[in-house]
Biopython code that builds the backbone (N, CA, C, O; Angstrom):
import numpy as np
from Bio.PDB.StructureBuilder import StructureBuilder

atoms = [
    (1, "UNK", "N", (63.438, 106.774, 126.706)),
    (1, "UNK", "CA", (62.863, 105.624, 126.026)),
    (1, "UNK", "C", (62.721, 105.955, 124.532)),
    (1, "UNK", "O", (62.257, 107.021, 124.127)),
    (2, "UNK", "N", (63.116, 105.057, 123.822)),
    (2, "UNK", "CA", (62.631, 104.982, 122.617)),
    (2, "UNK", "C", (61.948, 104.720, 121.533)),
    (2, "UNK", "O", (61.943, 103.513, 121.290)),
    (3, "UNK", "N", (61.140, 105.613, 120.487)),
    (3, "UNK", "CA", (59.728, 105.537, 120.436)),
    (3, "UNK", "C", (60.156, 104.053, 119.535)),
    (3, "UNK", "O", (61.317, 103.778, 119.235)),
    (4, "UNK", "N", (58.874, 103.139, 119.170)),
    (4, "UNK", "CA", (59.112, 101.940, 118.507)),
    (4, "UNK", "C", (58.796, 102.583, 117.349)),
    (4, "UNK", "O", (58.073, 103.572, 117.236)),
    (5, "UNK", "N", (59.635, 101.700, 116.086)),
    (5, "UNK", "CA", (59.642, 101.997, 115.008)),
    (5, "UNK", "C", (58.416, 101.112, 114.670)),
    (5, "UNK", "O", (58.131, 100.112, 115.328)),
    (6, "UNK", "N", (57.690, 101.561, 113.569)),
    (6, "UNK", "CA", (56.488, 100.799, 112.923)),
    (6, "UNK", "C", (57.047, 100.048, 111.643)),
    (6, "UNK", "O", (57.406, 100.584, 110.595)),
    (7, "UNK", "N", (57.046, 98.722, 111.940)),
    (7, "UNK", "CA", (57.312, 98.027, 110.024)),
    (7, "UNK", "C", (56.581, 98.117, 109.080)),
    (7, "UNK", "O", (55.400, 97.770, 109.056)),
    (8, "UNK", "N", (57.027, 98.456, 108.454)),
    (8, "UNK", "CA", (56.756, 98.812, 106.750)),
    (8, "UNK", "C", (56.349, 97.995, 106.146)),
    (8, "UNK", "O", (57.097, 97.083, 105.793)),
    (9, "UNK", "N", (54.847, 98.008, 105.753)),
    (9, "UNK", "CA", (54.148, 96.762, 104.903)),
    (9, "UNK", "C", (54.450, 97.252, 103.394)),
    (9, "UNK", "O", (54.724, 98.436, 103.199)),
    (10, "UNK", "N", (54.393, 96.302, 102.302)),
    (10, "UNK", "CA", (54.844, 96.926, 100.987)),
    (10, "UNK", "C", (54.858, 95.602, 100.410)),
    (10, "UNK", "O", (55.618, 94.664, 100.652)),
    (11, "UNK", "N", (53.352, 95.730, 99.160)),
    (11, "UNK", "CA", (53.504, 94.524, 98.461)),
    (11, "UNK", "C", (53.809, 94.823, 97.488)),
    (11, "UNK", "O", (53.771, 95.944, 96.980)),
    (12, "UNK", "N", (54.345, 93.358, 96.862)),
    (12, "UNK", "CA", (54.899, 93.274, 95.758)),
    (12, "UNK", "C", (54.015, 92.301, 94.862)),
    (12, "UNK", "O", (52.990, 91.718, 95.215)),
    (13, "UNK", "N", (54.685, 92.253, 93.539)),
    (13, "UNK", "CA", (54.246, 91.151, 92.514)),
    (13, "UNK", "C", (55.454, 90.742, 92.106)),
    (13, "UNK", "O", (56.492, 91.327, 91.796)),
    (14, "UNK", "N", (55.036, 89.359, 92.180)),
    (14, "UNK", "CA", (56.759, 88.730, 91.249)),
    (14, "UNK", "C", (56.745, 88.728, 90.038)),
    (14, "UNK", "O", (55.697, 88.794, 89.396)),
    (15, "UNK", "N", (57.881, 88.653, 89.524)),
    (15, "UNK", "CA", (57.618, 88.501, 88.155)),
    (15, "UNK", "C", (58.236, 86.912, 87.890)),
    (15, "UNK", "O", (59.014, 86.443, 88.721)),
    (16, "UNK", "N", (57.931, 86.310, 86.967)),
    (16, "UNK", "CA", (57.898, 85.368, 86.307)),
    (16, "UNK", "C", (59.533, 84.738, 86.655)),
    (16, "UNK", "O", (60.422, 85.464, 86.211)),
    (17, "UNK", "N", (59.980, 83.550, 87.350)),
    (17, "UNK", "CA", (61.168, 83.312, 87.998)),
    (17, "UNK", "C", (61.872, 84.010, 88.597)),
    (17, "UNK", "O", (63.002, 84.315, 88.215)),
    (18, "UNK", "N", (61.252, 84.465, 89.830)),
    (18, "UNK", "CA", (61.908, 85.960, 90.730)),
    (18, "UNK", "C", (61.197, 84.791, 91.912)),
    (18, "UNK", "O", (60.283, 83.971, 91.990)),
    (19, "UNK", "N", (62.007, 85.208, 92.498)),
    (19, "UNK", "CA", (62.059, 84.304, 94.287)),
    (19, "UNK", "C", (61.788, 85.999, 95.058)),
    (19, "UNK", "O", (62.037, 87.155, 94.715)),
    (20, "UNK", "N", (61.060, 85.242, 96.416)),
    (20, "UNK", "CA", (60.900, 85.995, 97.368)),
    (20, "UNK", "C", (61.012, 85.596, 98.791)),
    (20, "UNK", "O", (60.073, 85.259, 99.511)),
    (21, "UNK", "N", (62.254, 85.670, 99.115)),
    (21, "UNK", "CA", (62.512, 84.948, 100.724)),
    (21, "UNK", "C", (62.319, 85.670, 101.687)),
    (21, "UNK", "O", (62.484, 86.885, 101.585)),
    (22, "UNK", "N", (61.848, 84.974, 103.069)),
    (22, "UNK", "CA", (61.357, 85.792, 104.373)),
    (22, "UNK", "C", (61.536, 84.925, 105.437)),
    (22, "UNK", "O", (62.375, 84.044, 105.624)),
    (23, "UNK", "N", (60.506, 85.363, 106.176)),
    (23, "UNK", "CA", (60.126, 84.579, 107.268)),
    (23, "UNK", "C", (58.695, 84.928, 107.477)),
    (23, "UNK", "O", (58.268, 86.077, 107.593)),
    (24, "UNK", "N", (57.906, 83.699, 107.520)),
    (24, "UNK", "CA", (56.469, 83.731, 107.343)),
    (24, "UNK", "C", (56.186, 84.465, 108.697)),
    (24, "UNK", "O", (56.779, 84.287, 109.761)),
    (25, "UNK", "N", (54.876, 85.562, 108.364)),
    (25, "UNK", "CA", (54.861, 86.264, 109.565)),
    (25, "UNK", "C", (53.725, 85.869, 109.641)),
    (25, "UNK", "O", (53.429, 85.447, 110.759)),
    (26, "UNK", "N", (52.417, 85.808, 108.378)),
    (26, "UNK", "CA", (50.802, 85.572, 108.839)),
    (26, "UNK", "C", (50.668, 85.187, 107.324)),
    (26, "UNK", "O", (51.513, 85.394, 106.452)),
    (27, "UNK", "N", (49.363, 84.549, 107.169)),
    (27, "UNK", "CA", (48.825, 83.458, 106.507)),
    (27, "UNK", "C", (47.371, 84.590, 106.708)),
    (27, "UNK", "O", (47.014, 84.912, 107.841)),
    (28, "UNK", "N", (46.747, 85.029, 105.640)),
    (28, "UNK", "CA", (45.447, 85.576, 105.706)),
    (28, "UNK", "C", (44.601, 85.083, 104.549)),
    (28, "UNK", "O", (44.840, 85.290, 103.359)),
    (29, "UNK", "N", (43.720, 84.496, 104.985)),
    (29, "UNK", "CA", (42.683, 83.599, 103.914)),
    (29, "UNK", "C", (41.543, 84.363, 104.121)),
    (29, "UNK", "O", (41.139, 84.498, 105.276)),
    (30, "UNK", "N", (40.780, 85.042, 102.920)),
    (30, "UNK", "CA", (40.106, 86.042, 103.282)),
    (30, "UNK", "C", (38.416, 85.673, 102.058)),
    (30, "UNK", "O", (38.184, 84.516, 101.708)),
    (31, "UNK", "N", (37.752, 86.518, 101.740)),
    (31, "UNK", "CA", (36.793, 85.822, 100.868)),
    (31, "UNK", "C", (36.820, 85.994, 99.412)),
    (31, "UNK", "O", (36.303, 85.314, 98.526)),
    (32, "UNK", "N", (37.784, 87.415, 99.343)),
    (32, "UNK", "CA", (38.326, 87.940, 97.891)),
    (32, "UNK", "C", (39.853, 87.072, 97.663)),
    (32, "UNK", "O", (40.066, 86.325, 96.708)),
    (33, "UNK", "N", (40.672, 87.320, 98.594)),
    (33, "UNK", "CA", (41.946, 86.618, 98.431)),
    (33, "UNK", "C", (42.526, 86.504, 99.309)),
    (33, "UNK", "O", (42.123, 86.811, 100.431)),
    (34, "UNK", "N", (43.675, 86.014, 99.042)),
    (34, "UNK", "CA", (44.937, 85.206, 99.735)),
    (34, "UNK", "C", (46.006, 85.846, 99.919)),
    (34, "UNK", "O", (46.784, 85.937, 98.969)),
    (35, "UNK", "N", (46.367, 86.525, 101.321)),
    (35, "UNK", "CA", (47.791, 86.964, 101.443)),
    (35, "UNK", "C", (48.944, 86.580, 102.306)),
    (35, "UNK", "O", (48.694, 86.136, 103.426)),
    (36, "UNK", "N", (49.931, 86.676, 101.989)),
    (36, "UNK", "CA", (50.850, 85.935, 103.078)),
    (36, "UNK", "C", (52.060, 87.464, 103.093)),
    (36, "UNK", "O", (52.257, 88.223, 102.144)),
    (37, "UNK", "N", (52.497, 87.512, 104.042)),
    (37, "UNK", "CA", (53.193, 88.520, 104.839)),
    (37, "UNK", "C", (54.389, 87.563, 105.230)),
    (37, "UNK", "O", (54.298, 86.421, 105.681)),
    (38, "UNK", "N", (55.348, 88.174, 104.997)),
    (38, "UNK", "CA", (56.621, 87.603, 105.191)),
    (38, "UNK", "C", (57.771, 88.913, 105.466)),
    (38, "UNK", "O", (58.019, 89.955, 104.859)),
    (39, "UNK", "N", (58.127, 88.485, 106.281)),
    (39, "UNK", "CA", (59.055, 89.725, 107.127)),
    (39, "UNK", "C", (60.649, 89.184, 106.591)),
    (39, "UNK", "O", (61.182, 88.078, 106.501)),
    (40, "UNK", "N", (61.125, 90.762, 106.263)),
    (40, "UNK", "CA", (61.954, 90.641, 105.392)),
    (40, "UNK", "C", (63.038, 91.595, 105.953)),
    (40, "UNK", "O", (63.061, 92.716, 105.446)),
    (41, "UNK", "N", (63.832, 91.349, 106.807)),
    (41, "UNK", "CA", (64.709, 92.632, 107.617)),
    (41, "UNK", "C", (63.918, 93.841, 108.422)),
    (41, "UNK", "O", (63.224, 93.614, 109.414)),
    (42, "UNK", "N", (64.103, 95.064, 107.899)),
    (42, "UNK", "CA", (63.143, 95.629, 108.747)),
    (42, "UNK", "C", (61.652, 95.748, 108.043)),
    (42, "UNK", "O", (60.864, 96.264, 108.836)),
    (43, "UNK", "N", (61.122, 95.456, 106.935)),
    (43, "UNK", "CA", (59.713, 95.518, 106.646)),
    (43, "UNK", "C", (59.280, 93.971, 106.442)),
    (43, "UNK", "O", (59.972, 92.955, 106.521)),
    (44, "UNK", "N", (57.813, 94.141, 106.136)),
    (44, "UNK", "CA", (56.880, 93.047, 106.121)),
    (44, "UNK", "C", (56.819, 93.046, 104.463)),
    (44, "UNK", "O", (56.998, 94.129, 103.905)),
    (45, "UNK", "N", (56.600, 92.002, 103.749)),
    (45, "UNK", "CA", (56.313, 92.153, 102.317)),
    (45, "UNK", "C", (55.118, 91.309, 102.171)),
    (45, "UNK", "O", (55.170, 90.183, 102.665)),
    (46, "UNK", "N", (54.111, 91.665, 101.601)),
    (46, "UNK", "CA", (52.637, 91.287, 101.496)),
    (46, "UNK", "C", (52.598, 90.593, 100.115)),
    (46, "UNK", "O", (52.834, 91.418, 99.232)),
    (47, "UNK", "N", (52.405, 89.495, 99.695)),
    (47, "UNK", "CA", (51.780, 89.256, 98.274)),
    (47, "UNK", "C", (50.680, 88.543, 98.389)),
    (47, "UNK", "O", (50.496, 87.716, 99.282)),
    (48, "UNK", "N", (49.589, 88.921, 97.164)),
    (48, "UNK", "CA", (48.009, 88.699, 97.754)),
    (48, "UNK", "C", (47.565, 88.553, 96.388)),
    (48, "UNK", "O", (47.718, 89.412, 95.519)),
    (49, "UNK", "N", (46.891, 87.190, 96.198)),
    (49, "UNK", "CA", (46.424, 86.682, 95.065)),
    (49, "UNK", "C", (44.612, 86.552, 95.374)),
    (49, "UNK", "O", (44.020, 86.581, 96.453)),
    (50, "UNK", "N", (44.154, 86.427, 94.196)),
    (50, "UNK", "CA", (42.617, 86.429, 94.055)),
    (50, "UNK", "C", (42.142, 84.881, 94.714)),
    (50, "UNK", "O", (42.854, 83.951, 94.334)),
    (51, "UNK", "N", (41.015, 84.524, 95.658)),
    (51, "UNK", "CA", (41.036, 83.182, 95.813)),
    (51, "UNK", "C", (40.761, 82.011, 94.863)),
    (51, "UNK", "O", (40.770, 80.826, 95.196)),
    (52, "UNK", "N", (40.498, 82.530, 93.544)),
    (52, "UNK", "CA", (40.103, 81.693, 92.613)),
    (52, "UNK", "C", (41.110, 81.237, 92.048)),
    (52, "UNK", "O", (41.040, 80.312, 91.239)),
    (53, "UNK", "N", (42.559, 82.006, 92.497)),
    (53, "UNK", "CA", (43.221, 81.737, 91.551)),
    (53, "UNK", "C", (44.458, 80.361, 91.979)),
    (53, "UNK", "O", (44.285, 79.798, 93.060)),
    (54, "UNK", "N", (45.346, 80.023, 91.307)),
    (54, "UNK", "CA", (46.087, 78.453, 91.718)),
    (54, "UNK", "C", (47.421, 79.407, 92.708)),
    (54, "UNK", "O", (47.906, 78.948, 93.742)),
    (55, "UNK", "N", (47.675, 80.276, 92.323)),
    (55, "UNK", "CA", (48.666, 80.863, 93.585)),
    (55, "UNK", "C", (48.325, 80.970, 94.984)),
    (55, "UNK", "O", (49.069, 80.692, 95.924)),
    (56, "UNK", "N", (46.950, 81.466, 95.055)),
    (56, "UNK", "CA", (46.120, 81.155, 96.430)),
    (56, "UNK", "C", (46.188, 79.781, 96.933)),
    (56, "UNK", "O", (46.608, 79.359, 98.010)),
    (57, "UNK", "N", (45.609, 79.079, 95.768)),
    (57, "UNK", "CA", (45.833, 77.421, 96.699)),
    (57, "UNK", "C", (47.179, 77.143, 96.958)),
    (57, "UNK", "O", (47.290, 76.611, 98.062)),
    (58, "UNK", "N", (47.904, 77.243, 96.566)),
    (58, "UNK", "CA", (49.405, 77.044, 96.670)),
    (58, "UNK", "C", (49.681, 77.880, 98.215)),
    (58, "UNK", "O", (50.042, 77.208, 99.181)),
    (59, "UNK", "N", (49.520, 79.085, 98.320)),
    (59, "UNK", "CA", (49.358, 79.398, 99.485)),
    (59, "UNK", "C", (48.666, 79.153, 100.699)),
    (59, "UNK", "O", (48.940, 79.836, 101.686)),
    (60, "UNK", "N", (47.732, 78.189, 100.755)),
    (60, "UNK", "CA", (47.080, 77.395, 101.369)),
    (60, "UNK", "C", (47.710, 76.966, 102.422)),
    (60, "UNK", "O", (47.614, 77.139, 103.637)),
    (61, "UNK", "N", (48.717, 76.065, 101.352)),
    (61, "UNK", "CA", (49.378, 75.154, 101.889)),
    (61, "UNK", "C", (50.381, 75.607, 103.058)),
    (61, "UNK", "O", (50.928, 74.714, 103.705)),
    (62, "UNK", "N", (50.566, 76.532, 103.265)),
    (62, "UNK", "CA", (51.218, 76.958, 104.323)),
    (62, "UNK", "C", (50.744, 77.614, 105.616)),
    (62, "UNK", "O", (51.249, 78.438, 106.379)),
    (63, "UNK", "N", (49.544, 76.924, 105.582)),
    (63, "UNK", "CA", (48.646, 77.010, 106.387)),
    (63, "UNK", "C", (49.226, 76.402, 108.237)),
    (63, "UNK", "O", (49.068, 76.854, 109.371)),
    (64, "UNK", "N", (49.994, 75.050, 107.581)),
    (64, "UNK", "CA", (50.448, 73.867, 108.251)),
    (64, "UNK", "C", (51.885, 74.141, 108.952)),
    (64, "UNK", "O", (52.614, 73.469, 109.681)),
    (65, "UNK", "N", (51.956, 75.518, 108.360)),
    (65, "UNK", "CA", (53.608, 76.037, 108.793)),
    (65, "UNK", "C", (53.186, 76.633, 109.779)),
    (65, "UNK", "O", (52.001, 76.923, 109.944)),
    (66, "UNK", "N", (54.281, 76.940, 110.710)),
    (66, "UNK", "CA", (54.714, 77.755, 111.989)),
    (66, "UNK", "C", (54.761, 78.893, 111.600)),
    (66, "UNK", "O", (55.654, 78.989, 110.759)),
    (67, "UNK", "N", (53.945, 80.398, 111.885)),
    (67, "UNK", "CA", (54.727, 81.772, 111.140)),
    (67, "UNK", "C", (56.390, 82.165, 112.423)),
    (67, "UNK", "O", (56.389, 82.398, 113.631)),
    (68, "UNK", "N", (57.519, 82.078, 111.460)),
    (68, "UNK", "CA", (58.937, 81.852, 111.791)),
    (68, "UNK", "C", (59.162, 81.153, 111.166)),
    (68, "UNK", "O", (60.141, 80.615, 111.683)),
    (69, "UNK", "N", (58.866, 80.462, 109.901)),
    (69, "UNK", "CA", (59.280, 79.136, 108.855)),
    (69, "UNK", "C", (59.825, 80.118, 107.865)),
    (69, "UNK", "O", (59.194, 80.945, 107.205)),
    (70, "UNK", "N", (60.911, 79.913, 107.878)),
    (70, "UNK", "CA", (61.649, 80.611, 106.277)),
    (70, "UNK", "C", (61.098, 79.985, 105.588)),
    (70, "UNK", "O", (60.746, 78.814, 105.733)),
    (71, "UNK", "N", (60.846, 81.116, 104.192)),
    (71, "UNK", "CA", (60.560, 80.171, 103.137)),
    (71, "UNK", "C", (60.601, 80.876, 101.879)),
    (71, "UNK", "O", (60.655, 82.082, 102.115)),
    (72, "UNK", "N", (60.597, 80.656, 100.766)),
    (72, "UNK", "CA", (60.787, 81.408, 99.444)),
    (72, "UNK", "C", (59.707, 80.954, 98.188)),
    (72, "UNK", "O", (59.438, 79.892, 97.627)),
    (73, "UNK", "N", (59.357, 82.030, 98.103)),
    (73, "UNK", "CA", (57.963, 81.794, 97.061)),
    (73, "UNK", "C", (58.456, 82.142, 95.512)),
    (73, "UNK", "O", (58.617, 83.324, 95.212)),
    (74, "UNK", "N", (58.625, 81.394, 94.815)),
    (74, "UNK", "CA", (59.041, 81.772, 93.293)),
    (74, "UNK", "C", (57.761, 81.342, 92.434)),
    (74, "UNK", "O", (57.035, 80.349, 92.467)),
    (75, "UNK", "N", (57.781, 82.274, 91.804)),
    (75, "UNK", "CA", (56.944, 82.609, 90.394)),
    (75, "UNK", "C", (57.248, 82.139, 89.206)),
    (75, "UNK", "O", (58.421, 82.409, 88.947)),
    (76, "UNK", "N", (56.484, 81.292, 87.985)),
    (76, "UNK", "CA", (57.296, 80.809, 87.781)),
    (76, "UNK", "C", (56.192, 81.162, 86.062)),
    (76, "UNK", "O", (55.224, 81.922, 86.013)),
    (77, "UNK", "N", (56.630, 80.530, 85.153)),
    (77, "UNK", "CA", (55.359, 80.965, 84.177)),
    (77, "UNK", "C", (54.367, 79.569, 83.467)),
    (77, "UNK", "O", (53.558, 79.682, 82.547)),
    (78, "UNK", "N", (54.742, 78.236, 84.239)),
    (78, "UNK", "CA", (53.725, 77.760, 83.740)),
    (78, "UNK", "C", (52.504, 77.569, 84.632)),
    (78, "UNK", "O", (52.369, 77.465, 85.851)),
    (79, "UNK", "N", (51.458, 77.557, 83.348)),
    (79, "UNK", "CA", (50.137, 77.809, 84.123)),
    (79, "UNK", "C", (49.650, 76.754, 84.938)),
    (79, "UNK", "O", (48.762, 77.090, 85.721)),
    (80, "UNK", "N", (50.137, 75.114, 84.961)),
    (80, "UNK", "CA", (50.009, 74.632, 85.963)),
    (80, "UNK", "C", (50.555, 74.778, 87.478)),
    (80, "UNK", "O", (50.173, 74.273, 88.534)),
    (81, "UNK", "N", (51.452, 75.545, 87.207)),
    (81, "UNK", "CA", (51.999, 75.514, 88.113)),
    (81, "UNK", "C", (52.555, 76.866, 88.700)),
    (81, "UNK", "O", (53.758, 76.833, 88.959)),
    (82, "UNK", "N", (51.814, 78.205, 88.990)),
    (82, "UNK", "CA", (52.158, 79.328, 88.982)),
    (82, "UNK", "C", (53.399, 80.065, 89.995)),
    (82, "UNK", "O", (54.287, 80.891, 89.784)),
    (83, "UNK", "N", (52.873, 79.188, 91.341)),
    (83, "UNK", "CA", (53.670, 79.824, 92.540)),
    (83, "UNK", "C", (54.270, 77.988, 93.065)),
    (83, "UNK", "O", (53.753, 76.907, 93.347)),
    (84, "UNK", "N", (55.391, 78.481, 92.964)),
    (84, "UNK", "CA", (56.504, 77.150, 93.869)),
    (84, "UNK", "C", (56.409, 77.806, 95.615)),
    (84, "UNK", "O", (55.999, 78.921, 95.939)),
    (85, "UNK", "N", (56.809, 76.960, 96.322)),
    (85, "UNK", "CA", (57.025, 77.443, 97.794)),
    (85, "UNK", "C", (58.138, 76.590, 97.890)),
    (85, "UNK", "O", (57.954, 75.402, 97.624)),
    (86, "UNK", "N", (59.401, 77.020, 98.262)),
    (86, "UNK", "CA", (60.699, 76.566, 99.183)),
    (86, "UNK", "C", (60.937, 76.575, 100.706)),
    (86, "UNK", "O", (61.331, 77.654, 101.148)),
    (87, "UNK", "N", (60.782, 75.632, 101.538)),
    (87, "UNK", "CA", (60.852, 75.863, 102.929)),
    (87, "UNK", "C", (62.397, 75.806, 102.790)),
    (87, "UNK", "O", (62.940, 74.981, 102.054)),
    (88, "UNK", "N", (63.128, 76.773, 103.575)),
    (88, "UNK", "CA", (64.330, 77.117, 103.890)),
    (88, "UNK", "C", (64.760, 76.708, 104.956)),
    (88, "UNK", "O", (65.804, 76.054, 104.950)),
    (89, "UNK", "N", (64.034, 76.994, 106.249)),
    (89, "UNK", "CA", (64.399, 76.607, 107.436)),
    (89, "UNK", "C", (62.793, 76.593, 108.542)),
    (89, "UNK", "O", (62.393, 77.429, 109.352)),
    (90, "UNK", "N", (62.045, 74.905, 107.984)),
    (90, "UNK", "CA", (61.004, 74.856, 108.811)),
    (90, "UNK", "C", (60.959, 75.196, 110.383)),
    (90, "UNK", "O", (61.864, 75.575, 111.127)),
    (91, "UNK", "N", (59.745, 74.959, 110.611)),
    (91, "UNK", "CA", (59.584, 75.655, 112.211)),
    (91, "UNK", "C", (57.857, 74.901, 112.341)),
    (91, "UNK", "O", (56.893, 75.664, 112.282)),
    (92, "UNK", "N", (57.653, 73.465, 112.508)),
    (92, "UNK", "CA", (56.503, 72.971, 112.809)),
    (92, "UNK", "C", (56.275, 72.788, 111.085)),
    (92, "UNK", "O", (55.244, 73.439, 110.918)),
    (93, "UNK", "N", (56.490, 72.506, 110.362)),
    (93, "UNK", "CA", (56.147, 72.801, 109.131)),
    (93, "UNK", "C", (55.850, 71.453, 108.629)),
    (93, "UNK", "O", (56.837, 70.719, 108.681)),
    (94, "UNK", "N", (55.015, 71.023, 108.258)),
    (94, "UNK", "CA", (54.126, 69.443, 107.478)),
    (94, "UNK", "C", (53.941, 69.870, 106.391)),
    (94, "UNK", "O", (52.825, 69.562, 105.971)),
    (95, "UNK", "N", (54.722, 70.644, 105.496)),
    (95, "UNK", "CA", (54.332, 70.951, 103.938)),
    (95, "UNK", "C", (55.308, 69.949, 103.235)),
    (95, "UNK", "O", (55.328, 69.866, 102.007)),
]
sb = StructureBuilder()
sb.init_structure("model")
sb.init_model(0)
sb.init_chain("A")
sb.init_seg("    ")
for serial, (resi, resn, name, xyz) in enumerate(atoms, 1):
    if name == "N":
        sb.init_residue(resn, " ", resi, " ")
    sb.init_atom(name, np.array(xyz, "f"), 0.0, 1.0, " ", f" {name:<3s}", serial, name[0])
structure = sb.get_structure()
């Protein structure tokens, strides 16, 4: 038998028009901040914003998704508008 491999969590920060595609794995709304985990081949990639901040609410919104919803989070630099979300290939998804 073979032992199971453990996936590799590893966050990142985007930078300013840099996309990040996955497949939504978990949605964590917490009291400091906001992270979403998106599985990316063999690791998990974590990005985790402060809750005060407009990338958190933006992440919210994917609250309403299925985790298995492709989707791509781009960064972007205006301040209304910090984090875009792209659904790629929904899965229950009302965003």
């Amino acid at each position: 038998m073979k032992p199971v491999k453990s996936i590799e969590r590893k966050e990142i920060r985007l930078m300013p028009y840099s996309e990040c595609v996955g497949t939504l794995f978990d949605l964590q709304i917490g009291e400091l901040d906001v992270s979403v985990v998106l599985s990316c081949g063999s690791e998990h990639i974590v990005l985790r914003f402060s809750t005060e901040s407009l990338e958190s609410h933006t992440l919210r919104e994917l609250s309403s998704c299925e985790p298995g919803t492709k989707i791509g989070l781009i960064k972007t630099d205006e301040a209304s508008r910090p984090l875009l979300i792209r659904i790629i290939e929904p899965k229950g998804c009302e965003y």
